[in-house]
PLY file of the C-alpha trace (Angstrom):
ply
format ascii 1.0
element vertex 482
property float x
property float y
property float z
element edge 481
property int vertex1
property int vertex2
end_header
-106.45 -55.82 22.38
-109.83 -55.27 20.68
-111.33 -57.83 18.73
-109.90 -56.83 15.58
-107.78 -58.75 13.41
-104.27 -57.27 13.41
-102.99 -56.90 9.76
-99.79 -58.12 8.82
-98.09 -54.64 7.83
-99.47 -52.85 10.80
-96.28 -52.92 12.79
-94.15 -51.15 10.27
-96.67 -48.78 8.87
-96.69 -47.76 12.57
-93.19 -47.30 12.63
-92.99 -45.51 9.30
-95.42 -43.37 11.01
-93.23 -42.82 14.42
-90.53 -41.53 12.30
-92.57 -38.42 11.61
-90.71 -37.18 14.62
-87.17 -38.40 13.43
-87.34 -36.41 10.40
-89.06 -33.32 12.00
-86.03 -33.85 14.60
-83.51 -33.75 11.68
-84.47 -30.27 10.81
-83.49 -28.21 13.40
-79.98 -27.90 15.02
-78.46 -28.56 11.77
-80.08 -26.35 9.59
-79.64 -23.16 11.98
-76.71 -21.76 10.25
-78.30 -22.27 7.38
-81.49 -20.95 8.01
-79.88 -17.50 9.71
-77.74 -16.82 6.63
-80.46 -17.84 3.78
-84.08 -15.68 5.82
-80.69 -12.54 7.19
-81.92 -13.10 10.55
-79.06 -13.34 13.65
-78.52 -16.84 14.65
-79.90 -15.84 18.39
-83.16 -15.32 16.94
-82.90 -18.83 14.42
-82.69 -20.59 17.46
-86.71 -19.85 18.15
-87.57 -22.82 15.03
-86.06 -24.83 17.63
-87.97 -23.19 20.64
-91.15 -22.55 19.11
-91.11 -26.16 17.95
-90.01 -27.52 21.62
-92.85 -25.18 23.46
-95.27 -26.74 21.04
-94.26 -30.39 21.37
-94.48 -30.22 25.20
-97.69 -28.70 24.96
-99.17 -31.10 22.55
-98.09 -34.04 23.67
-99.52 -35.19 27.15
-103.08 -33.75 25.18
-101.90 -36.46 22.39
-101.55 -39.26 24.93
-104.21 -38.86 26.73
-106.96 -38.66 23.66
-104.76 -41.54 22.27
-106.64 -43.50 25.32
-109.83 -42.42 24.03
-112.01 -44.51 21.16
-110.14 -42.46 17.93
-106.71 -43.42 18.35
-106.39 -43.33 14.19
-108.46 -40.43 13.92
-105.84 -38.59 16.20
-103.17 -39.81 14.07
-104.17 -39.06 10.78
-105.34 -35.31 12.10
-101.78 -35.29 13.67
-100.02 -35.92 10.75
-101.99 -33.71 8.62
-101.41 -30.51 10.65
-97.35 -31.83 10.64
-97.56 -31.69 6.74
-99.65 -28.24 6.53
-96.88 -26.96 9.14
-93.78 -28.67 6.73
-95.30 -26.96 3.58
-95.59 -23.54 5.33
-92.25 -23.59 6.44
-91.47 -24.81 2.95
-92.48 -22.07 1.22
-92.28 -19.48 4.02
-91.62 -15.68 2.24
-90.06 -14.67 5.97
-89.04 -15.74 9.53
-92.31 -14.91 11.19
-94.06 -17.44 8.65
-91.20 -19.93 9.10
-91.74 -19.84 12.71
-96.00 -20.75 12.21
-94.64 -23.83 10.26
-92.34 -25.10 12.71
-94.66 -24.47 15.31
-97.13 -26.70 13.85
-94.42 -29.22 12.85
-94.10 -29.49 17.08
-97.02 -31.86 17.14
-94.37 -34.54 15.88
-93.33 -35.32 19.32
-96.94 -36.89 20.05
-96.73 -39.37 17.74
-94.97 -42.19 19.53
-97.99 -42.40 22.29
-100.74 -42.67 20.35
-98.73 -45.30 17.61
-97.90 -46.98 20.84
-101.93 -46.69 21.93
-102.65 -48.23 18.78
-100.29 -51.28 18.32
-101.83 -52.10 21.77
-104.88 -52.21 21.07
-104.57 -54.32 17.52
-101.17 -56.47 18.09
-101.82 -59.75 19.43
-100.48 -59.93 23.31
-97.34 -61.43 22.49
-96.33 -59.10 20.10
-97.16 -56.03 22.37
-93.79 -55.84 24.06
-91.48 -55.63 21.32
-93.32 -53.49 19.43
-93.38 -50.56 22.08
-89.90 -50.65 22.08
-89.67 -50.89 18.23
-91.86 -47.68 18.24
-89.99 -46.46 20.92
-86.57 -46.28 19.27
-87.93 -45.62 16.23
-87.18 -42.27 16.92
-83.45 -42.54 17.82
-82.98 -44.50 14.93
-84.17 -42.27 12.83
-83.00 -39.44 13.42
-79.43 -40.92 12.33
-80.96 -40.98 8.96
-82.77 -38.22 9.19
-79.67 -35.86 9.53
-77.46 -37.56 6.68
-80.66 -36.71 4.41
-80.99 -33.28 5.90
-77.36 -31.84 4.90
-77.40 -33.47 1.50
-80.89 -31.69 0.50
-80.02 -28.46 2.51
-76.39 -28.12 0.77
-77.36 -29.20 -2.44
-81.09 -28.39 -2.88
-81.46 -25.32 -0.13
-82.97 -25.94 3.21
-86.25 -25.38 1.30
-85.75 -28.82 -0.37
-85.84 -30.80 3.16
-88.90 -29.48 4.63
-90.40 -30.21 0.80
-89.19 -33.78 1.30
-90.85 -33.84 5.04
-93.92 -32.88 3.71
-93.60 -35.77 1.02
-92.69 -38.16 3.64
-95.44 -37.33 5.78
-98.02 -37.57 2.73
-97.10 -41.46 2.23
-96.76 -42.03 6.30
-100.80 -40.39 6.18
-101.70 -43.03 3.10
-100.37 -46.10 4.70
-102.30 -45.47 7.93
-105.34 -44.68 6.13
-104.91 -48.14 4.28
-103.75 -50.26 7.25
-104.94 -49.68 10.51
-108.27 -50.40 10.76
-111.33 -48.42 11.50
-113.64 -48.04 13.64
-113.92 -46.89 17.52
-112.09 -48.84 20.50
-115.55 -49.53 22.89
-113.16 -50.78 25.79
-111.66 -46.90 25.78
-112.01 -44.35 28.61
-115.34 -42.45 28.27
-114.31 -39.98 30.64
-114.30 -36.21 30.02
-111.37 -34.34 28.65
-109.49 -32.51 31.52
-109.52 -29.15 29.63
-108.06 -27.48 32.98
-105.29 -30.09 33.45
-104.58 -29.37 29.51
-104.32 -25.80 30.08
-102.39 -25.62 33.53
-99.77 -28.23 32.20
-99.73 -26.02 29.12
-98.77 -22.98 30.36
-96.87 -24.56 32.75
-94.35 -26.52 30.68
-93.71 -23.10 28.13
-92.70 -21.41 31.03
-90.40 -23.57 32.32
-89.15 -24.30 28.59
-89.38 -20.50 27.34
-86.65 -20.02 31.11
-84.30 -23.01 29.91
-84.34 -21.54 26.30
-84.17 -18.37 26.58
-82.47 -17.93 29.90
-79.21 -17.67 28.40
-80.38 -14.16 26.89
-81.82 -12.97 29.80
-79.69 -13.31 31.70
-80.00 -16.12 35.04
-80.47 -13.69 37.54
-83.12 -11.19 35.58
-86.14 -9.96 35.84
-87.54 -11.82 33.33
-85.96 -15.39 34.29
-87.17 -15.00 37.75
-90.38 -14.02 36.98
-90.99 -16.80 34.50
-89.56 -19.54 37.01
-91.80 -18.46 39.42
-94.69 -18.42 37.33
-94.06 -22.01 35.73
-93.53 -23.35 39.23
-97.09 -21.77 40.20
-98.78 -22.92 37.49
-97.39 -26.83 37.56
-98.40 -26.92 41.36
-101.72 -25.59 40.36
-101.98 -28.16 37.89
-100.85 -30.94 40.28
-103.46 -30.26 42.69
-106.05 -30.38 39.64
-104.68 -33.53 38.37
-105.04 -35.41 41.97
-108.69 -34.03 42.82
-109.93 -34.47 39.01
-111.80 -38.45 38.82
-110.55 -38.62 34.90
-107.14 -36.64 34.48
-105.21 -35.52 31.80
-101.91 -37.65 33.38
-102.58 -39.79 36.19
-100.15 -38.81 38.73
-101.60 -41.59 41.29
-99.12 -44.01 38.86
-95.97 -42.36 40.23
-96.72 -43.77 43.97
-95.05 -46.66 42.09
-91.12 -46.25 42.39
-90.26 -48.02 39.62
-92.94 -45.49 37.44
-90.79 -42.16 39.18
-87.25 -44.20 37.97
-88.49 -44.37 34.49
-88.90 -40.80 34.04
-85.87 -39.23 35.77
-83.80 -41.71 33.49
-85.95 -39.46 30.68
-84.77 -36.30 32.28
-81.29 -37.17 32.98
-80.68 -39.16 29.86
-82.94 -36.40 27.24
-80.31 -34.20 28.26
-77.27 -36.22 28.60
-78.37 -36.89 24.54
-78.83 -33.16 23.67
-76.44 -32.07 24.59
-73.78 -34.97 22.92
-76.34 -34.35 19.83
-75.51 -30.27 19.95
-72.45 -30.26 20.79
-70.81 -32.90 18.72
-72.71 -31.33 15.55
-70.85 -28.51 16.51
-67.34 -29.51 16.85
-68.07 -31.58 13.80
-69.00 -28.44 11.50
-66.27 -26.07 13.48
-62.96 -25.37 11.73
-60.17 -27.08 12.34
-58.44 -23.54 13.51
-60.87 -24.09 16.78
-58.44 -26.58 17.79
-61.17 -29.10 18.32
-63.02 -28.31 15.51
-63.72 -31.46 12.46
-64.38 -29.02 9.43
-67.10 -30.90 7.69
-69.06 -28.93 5.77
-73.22 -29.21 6.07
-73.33 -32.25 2.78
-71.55 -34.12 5.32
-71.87 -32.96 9.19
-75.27 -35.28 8.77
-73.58 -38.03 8.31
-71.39 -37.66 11.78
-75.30 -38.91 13.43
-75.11 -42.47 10.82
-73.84 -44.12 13.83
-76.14 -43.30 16.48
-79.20 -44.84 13.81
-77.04 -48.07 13.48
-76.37 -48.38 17.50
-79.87 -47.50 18.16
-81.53 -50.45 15.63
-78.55 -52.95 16.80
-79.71 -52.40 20.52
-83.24 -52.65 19.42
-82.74 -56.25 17.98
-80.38 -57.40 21.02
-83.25 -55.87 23.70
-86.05 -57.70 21.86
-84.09 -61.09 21.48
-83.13 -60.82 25.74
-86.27 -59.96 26.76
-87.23 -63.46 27.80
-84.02 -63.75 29.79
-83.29 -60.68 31.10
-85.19 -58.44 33.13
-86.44 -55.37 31.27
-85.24 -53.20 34.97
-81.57 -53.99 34.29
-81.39 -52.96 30.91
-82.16 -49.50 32.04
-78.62 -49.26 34.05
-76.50 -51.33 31.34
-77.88 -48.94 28.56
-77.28 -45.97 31.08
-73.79 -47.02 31.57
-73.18 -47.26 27.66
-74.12 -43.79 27.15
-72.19 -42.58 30.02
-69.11 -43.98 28.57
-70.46 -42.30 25.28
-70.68 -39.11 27.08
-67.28 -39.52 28.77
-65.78 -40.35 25.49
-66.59 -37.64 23.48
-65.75 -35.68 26.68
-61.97 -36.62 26.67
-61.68 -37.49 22.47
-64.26 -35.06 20.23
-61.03 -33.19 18.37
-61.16 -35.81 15.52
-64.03 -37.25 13.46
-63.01 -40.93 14.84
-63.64 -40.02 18.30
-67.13 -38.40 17.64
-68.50 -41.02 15.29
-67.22 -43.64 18.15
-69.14 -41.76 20.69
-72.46 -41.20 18.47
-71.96 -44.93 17.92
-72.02 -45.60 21.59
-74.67 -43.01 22.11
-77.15 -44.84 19.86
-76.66 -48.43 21.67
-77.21 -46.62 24.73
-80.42 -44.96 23.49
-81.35 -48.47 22.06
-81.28 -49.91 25.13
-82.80 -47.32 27.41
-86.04 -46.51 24.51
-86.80 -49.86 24.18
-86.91 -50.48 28.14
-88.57 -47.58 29.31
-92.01 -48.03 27.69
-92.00 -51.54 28.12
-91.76 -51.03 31.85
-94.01 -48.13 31.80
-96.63 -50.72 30.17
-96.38 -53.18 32.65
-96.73 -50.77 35.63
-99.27 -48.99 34.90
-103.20 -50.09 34.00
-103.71 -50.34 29.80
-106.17 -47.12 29.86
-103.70 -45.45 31.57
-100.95 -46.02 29.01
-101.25 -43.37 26.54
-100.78 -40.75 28.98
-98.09 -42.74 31.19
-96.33 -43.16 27.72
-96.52 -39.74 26.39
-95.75 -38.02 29.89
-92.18 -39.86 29.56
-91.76 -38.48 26.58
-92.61 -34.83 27.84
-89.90 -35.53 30.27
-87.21 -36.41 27.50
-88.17 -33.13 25.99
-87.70 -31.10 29.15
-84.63 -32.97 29.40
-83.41 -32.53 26.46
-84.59 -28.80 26.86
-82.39 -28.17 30.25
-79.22 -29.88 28.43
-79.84 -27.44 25.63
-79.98 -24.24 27.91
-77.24 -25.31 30.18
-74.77 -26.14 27.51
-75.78 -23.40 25.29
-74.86 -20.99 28.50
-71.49 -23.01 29.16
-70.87 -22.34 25.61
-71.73 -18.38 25.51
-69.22 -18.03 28.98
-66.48 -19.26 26.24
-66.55 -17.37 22.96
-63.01 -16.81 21.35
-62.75 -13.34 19.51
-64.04 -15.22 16.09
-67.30 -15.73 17.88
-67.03 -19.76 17.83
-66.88 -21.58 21.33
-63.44 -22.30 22.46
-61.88 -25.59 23.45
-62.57 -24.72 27.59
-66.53 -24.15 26.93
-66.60 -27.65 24.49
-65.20 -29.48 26.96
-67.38 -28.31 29.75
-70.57 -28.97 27.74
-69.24 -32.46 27.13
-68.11 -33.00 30.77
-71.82 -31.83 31.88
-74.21 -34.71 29.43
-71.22 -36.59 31.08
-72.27 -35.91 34.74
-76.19 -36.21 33.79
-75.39 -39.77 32.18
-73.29 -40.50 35.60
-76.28 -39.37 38.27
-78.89 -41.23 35.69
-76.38 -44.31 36.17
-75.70 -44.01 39.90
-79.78 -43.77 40.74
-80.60 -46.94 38.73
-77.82 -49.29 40.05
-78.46 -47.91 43.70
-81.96 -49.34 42.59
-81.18 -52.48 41.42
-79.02 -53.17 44.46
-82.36 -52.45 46.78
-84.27 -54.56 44.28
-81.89 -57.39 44.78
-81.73 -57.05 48.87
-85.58 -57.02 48.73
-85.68 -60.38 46.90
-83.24 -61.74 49.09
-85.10 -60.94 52.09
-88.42 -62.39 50.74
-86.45 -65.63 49.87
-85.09 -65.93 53.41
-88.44 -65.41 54.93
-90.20 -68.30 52.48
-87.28 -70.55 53.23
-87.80 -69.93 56.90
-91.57 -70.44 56.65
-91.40 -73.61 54.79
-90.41 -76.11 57.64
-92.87 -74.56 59.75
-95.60 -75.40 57.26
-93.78 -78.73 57.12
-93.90 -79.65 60.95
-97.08 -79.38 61.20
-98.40 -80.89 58.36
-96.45 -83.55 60.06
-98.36 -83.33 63.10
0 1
1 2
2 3
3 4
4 5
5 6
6 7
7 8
8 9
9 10
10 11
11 12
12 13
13 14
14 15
15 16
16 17
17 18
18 19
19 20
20 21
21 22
22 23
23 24
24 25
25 26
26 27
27 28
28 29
29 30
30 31
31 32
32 33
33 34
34 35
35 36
36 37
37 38
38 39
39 40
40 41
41 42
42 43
43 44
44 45
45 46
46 47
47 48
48 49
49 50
50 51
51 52
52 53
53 54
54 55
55 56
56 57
57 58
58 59
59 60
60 61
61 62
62 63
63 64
64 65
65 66
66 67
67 68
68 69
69 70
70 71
71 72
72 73
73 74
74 75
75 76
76 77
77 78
78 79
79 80
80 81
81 82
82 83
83 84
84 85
85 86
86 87
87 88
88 89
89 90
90 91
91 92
92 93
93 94
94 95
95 96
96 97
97 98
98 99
99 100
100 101
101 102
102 103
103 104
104 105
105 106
106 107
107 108
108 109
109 110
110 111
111 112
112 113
113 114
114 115
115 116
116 117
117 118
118 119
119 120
120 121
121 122
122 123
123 124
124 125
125 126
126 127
127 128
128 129
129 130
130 131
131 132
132 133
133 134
134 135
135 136
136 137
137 138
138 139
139 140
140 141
141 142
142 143
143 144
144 145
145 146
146 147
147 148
148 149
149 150
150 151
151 152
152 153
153 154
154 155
155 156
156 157
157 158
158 159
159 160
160 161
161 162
162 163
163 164
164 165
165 166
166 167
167 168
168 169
169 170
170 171
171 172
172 173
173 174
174 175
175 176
176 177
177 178
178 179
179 180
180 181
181 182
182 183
183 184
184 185
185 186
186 187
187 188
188 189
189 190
190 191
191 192
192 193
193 194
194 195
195 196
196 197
197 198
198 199
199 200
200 201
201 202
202 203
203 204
204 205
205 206
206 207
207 208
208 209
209 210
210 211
211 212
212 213
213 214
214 215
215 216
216 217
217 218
218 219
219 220
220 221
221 222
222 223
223 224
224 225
225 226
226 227
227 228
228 229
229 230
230 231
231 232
232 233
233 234
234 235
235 236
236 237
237 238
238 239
239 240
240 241
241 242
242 243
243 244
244 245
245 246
246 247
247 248
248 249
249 250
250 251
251 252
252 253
253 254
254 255
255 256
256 257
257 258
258 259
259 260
260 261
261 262
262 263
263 264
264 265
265 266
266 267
267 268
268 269
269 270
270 271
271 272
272 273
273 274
274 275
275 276
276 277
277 278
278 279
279 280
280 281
281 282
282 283
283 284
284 285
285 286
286 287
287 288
288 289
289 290
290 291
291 292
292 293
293 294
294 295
295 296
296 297
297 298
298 299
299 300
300 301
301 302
302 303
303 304
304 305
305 306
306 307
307 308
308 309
309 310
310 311
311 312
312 313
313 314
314 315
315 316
316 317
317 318
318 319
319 320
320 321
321 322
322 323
323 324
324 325
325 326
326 327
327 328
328 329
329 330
330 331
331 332
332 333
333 334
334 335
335 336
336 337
337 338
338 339
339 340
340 341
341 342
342 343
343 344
344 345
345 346
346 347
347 348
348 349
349 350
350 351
351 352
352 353
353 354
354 355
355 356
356 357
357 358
358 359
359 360
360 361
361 362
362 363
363 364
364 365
365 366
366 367
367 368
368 369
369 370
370 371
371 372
372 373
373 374
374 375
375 376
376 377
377 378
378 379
379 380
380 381
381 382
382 383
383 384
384 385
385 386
386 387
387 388
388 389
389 390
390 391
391 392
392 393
393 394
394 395
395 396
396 397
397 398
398 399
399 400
400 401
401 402
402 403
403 404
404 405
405 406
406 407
407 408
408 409
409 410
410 411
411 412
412 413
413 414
414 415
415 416
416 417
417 418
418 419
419 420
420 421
421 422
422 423
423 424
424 425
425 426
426 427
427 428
428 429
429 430
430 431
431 432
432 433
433 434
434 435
435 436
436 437
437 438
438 439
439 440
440 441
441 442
442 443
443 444
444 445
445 446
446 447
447 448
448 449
449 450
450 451
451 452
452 453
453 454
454 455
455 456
456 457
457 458
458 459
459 460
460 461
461 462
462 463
463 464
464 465
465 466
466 467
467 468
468 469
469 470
470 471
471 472
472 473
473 474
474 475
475 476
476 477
477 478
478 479
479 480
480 481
C-alpha cells in the first residue's frame, strides 16, 4: 500500500467500476435473436458481437494487468473505460452490422477491468482490508451480471436493443466520474519500472485469437477442416513461441516462473474448467428458458422476462460473497475452492436432470451463483498470497484470460453438441440440451475431482510434517537434558 490515505468510498466506487464488465456481459447472448432479426443478418453471423468481443477481451486483458502493475493504475482505468463508452455509443447508434461489430469490439476491453481495480484497491486499502476486497471485486462480476440481464430484456423488449447499449454508455459515464473523484492521483513510485514486453503482448495476442477464432468458429468449419487445422496449429505455434519469450524476457508481460507454484497452476485450471462449466449453464439455460414450450423442454419466456431467469445467480453470487468474507479467518481460503466447486457441480447436474420447467432452472442459476461466489472470491485471494505484489496484476488478469478461454471452449463445444441436434423447426432438441448440460456437468466434476485430490495431498503433507516435529521434539529434549 502506498502512502496514501485510502478514502472512505473507494471500495465501492471500485466495484461500481468492476461492473463495467457485468453489464457489457449482459449484452450479448441475450440480445442475439434480437440483434439478427432487428440489423436482417443470419443468427450464424450475430454470433461474431459475441466473438469479436471475446477475441478482444483476451487480447486486452493480460496487456491490462500487466500496465495495471505499472505507476498509472487510474490512468489505465479511466482510458479503459472511456474507449468501453466510445465502443457502447457506436454500437448504439450503429447504421449496420459491420459498425455494430467496431463497437462491440471496443466494448471487449471490459474484461480488463477487474485486474487493474484489483491493482488499485491494493495499493490504497489499508492491509487488512486487502483480502476481502479482491474477492468483492472479484465477484463483482458474477453478481452483476444477474442484474445486468433482468435490465437487458426489459430495455431490449420495450425500448429496442438500441436502448441497452444507450444505458451502458450512461452507466459507464457515472462509473468514469466517480473514479475521477475518488481514487486519488498521482503515480505509484514502488511500481515496476521495467519495459513493456511488446513481443510477449503480440505473441500472446495472436496466440489467444487463434485458439479463440478455432473454439468459435470451429463449429462452421467444420472440426476436421482445413481451416480448423490450420488455425490450431498456428495458435499452438505462436503460444509456444510466446512461452519461450516470456521465460528468457527479465520483465515479462505474465510471469510464468509463478506457476512452478502448484497451488498458482490449481487456481487457473479451476478458471478453465469452471469458465466453461458457467457458459455453458449461462447459454444453455437462456436457451431452454426463451424456447417454446412445443420443444418439450422449452420455458417460453419471452425476452422482458428470460433476463430475469439470471436474478438468482446475482443473489447466490453476493450471499457467497458475504459468507466467504465472514469465514475467512476460520477457514482456509484452499478449501473453499472444492466446496464452491462442488456447489456448482450439483448446479450443473441439476439443471442437467431438471431444466424443462422454470423452477428447476432458476434453482440451478441459484446454485450456480453460490458456487461462483465461492470460487471468485477464493481464487484471487489465493492468487494474492502466492505470488509477489508487483506480480499481481498480471497473475490476476492471466486468471481471468483463462475464465475467458474457458468460457470460450464451453461455448464452442456446446454450441457443436447443439448443431448435431436440430429438430426440423431449426431449435435444438431435447437429446442435444441434455448433452450440453451433461458436458458443464462433467467440466464442474473434473474441476471438483482435481481440487479434493489436492486437498487430500495437502492434508497428508501436514500430517507428515507434524509426525516428524513430534518425533524431533524429545530428541531436542534429551539433550537439553544432558
Amino acid at each position: 500500500m502506498s502512502t496514501c490515505t485510502a478514502r472512505p468510498a473507494l471500495l465501492p466506487v471500485l466495484v461500481y467500476a468492476s461492473l463495467t464488465s457485468a453489464v457489457v456481459s449482459s449484452l450479448g447472448m441475450l440480445l442475439v435473436p434480437t440483434i439478427s432479426r432487428d440489423m436482417d443478418v443470419s443468427v450464424s453471423t450475430t454470433q461474431w458481437m459475441l466473438t469479436v468481443n471475446l477475441l478482444v477481451g483476451a487480447v486486452a486483458t493480460p496487456i491490462m494487468g500487466r500496465l495495471s502493475d505499472g505507476r498509472h493504475q487510474k490512468r489505465l482505468l479511466l482510458v479503459s473505460l472511456a474507449v468501453i463508452l466510445v465502443g457502447s455509443v457506436i454500437a448504439a447508434a450503429a447504421p449496420n452490422f459491420p459498425i455494430f461489430l467496431l463497437g462491440r469490439a471496443l466494448q471487449g476491453l471490459s474484461y480488463g477491468i477487474v485486474p487493474v481495480t484489483i491493482a488499485l484497491a491494493r495499493r490504497y486499502l489499508p492491509e487488512e482490508s486487502v483480502r476481502p476486497a479482491i474477492s468483492s471485486l472479484s465477484i463483482a462480476v458474477a453478481a452483476g451480471m444477474g442484474v445486468g440481464y433482468p435490465l437487458t430484456g426489459v430495455l431490449a423488449s420495450e425500448l429496442g436493443f438500441r436502448s441497452a447499449f444507450g444505458f451502458a454508455a450512461v452507466f459507464l459515464l457515472t462509473a468514469a466520474a466517480a473514479v475521477h473523484r475518488v481514487v486519488p492521483d498521482g503515480p505509484d513510485l514502488h511500481a515496476l519500472r521495467g519495459t513493456f514486453d511488446a513481443a510477449g503482448a503480440v505473441l500472446l495476442g495472436l496466440g489467444l485469437s487463434a485458439l479463440l477464432l478455432v473454439v468459435s468458429e470451429g463449429s462452421n468449419w467444420g472440426w476436421t477442416s482445413g481451416w480448423t487445422l490450420g488455425a490450431v496449429l498456428v495458435a499452438a505455434v505462436l503460444l509456444v513461441a510466446w512461452t519461450v519469450v516470456e521465460l528468457r524476457t527479465g520483465d515479462p508481460l505474465v510471469d510464468l516462473r509463478v506457476f512452478r507454484n502448484a497451488d498458482v497452476v490449481l487456481e487457473n485450471g479451476t478458471a478453465i474448467g469452471l469458465g466453461a462449466a458457467l457458459y455453458v449453464g449461462l447459454s444453455v439455460g437462456g436457451l431452454a428458458a426463451q424456447a417454446p414450450t412445443s420443444t418439450e423442454y422449452g420455458v417460453g419466456l419471452p425476452l422482458f422476462w428470460a433476463g430475469f431467469v439470471m436474478l438468482p445467480l446475482s443473489v447466490g453470487s453476493l450471499g457467497a460473497g458475504r459468507l466467504v468474507r465472514m469465514l475467512t479467518r476460520r477457514v482456509q481460503m484452499t478449501t473453499m475452492l472444492p466446496i464452491g466447486a462442488a456447489v456448482m457441480t450439483a448446479s450443473a447436474v441439476r439443471l442437467w436432470q431438471v431444466h424443462d420447467n422454470l423452477a428447476g432452472i432458476l434453482g440451478g442459476m441459484l446454485l450456480f451463483g453460490i458456487g461462483l461466489g465461492t470460487t471468485y472470491a477464493a481464487m484471487p485471494a489465493l492468487i494474492a498470497r502466492n505470488v509477489a505484489a508487483v506480480q499481481l496484476g498480471s497473475a490476476v488478469s492471466f486468471n481471468q484470460v483463462l475464465r475467458t478461454v474457458g468460457g470460450a471452449f464451453g461455448s464452442a463445444v456446446s454450441g457443436a453438441v447443439l448443431a448435431t441436434h436440430l429438430a426440423s423447426d431449426h431449435h435444438p432438441t431435447e437429446a442435444g440440451i441434455s448433452l450440453a448440460f451433461a458436458v458443464g456437468a462433467v467440466c464442474s466434476a473434473a474441476v471438483l475431482t482435481a481440487l479434493c485430490c489436492n486437498c487430500i495431498r495437502d492434508r497428508r503433507g501436514r500430517s507428515r510434517a507434524a509426525v516428524c516435529s513430534d518425533t524431533r521434539e524429545p530428541l531436542h529434549a534429551d539433550r537439553d537434558t544432558d
